[in-house]
MIKE-286157 format. One record per atom (N, C-alpha, C): residue in three letters; x, y negated, z. Coordinates in steps of 0.2 Angstrom, whole numbers, padded with zeros to 4 digits, always signed. Example, Ala and Ser with C-alpha at 12.3 -4.5 7.8 and 13.67 -1.06 7.14 Angstrom:
<vodrens>
Ala+0066+0028+0039 Ala+0062+0022+0039 Ala+0066+0016+0039 Ser+0064+0011+0035 Ser+0068+0005+0036 Ser+0064+0000+0039 
</vodrens>
This chain:
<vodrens>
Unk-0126+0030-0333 Unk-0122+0035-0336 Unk-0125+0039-0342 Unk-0120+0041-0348 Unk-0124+0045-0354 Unk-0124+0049-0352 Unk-0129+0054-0355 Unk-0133+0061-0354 Unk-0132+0064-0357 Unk-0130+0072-0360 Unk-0131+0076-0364 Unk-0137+0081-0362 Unk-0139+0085-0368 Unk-0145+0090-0367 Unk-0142+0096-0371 Unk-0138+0101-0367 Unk-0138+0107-0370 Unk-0143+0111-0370 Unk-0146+0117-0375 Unk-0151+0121-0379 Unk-0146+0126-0381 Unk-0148+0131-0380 Unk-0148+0138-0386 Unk-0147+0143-0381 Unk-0146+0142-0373 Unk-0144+0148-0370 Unk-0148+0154-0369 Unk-0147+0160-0364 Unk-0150+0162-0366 Unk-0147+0170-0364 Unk-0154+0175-0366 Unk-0150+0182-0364 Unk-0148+0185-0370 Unk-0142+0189-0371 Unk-0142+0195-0377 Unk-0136+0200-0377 Unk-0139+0205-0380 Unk-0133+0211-0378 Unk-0128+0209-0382 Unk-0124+0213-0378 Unk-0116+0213-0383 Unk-0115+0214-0388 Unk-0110+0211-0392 Unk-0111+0211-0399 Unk-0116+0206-0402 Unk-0120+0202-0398 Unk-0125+0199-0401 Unk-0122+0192-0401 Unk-0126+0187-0405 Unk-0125+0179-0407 Unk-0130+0176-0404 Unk-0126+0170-0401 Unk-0131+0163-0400 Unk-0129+0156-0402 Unk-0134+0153-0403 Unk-0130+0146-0405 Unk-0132+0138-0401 Unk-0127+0138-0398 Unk-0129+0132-0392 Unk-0129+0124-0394 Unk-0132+0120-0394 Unk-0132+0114-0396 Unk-0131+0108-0391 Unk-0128+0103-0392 Unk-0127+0097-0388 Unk-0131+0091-0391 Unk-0134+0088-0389 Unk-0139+0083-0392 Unk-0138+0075-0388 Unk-0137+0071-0388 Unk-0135+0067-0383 Unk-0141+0063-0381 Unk-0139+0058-0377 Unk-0148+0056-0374 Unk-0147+0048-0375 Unk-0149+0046-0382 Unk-0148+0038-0383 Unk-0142+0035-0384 Unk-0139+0040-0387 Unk-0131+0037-0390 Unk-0130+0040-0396 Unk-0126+0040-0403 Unk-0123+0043-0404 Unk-0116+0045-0403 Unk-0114+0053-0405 Unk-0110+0055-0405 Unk-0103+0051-0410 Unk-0104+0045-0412 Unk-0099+0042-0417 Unk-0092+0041-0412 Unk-0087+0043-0415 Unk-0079+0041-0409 Unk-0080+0044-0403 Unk-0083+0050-0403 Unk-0083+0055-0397 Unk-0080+0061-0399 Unk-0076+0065-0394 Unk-0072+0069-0396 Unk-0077+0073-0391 Unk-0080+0079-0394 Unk-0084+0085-0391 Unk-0082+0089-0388 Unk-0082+0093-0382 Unk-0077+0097-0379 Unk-0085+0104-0376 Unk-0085+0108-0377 Unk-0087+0114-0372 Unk-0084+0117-0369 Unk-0087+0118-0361 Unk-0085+0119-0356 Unk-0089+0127-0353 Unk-0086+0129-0350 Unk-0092+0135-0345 Unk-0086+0136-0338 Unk-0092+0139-0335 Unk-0092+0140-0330 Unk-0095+0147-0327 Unk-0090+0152-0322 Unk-0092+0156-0319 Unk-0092+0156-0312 Unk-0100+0158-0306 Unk-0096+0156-0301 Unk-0088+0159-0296 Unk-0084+0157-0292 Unk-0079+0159-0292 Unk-0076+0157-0295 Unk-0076+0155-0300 Unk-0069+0156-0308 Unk-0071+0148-0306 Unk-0062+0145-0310 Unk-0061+0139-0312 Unk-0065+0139-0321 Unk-0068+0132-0320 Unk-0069+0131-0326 Unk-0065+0130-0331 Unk-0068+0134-0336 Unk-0061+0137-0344 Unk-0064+0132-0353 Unk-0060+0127-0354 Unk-0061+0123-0359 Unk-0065+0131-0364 Unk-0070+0131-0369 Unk-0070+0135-0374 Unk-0067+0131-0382 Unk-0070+0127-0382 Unk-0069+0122-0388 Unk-0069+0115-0388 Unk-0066+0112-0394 Unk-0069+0104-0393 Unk-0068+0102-0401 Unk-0070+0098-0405 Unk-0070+0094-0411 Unk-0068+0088-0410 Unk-0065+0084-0416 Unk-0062+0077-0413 Unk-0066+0073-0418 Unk-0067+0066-0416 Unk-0071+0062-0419 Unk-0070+0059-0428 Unk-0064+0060-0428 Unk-0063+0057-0435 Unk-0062+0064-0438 Unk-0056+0066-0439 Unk-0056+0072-0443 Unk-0060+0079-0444 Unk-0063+0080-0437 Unk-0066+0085-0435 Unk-0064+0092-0434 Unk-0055+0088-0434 Unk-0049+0095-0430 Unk-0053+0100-0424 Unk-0051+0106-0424 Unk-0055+0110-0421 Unk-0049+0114-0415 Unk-0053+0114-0407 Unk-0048+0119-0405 Unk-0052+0126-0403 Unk-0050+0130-0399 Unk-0052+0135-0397 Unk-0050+0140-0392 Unk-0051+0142-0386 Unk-0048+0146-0382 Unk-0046+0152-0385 Unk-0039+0154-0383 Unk-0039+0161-0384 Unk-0045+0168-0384 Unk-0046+0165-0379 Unk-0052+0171-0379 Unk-0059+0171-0382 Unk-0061+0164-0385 Unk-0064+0165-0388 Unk-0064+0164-0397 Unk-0057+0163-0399 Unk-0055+0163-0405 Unk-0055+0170-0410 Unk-0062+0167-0417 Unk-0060+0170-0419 Unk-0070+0174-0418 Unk-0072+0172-0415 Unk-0077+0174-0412 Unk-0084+0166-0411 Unk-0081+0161-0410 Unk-0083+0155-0408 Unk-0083+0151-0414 Unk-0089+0145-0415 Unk-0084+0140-0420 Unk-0089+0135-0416 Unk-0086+0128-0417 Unk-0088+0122-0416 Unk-0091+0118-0421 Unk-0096+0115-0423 Unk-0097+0110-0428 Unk-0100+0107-0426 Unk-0100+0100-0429 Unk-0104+0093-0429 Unk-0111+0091-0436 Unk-0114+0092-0435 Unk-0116+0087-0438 Unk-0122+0082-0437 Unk-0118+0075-0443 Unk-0119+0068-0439 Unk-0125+0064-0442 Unk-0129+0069-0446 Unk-0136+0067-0448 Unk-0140+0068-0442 Unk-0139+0073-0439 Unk-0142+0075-0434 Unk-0141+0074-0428 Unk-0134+0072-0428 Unk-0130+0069-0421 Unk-0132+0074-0415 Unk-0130+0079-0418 Unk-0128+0086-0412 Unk-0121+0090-0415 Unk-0122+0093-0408 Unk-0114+0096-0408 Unk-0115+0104-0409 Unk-0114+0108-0410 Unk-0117+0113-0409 Unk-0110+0119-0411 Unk-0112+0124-0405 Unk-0107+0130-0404 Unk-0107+0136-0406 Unk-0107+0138-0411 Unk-0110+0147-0415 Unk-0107+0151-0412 Unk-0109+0156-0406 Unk-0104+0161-0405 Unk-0105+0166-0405 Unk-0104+0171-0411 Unk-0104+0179-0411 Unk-0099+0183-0407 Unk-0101+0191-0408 Unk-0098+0195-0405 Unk-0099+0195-0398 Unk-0104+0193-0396 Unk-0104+0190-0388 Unk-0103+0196-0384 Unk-0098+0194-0379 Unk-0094+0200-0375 Unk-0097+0199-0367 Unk-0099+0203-0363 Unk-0099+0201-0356 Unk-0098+0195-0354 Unk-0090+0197-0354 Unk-0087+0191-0351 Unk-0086+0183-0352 Unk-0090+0183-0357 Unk-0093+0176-0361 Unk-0100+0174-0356 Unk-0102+0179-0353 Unk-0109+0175-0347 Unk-0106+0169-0342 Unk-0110+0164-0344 Unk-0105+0159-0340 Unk-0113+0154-0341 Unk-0112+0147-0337 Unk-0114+0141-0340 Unk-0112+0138-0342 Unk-0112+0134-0349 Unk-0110+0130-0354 Unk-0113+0126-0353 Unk-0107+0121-0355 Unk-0108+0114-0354 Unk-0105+0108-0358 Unk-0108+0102-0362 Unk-0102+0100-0368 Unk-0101+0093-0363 Unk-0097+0091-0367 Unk-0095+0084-0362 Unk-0091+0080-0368 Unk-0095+0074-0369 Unk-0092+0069-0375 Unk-0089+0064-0371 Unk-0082+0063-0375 Unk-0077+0056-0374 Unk-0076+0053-0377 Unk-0078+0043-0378 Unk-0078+0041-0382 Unk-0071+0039-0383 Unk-0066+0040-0391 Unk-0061+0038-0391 Unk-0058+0031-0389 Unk-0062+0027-0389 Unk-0063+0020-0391 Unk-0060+0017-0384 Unk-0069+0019-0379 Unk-0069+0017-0373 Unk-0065+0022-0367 Unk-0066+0026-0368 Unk-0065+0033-0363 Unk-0072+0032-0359 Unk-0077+0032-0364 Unk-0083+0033-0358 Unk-0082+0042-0359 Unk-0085+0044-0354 Unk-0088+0051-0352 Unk-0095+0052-0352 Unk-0098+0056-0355 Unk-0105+0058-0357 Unk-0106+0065-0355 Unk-0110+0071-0350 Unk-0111+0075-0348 Unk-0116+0078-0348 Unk-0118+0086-0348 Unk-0124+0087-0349 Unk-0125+0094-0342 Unk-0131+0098-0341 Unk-0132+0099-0336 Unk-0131+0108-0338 Unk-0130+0110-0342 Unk-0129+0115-0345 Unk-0134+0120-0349 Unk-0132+0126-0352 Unk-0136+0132-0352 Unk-0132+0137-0349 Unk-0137+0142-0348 Unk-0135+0148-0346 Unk-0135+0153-0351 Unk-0128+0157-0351 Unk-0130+0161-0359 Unk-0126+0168-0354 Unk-0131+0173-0353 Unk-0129+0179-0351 Unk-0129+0186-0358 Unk-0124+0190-0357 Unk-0123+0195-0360 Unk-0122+0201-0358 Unk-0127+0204-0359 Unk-0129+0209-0356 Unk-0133+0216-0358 Unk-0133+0222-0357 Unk-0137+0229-0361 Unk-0142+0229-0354 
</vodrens>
């Protein structure tokens, strides 16, 4: 099974920024469409973003549009997730999860925690 290694999570007050990274573990991310995910306990998991493999079309949850961005880059073959104005309700664990166009493999990773908090 591929692996992902999420980084960047973490504590910070409201209003503050973090930037979370996706790294993959002995693949590259070529023909994978990137997707971040979180997770609160109780709550269903809520897609936040994803990038697609060719164009590098972007989507973004409502609620964090506007505040989030997603980018790729492919020198470095990570994915990474910039997200200011950090609101409370953004404490969750993250999680990205690559799908390869090609194959439909699935690639996973084990998350970070990114809490928001005074």
């Amino acid at each position: 099974q591929l692996h992902l290694v999420e980084s960047g999570g973490g504590l910070v007050q409201p209003g503050g920024s973090l930037t979370l990274s996706c790294v993959p573990s002995g693949f590259t991310l070529d023909y994978y469409v990137i997707a971040w995910f979180r997770q609160v306990p109780v709550k269903e998991q809520e897609g936040v973003s994803c990038i697609s493999d060719r164009d590098e079309s972007t989507y973004y949850a409502d609620s964090v549009k506007g505040r989030f961005t997603i980018s790729r880059d492919k020198a470095k073959n990570t994915v990474y997730l910039q997200m200011n104005n950090l609101k409370p309700e953004d404490t969750a664990v993250y999680y990205c999860n690559a799908r390869n166009t090609q194959t439909a493999t699935n690639a996973f990773g084990q998350g970070t925690q990114v809490t928001v908090s005074s």
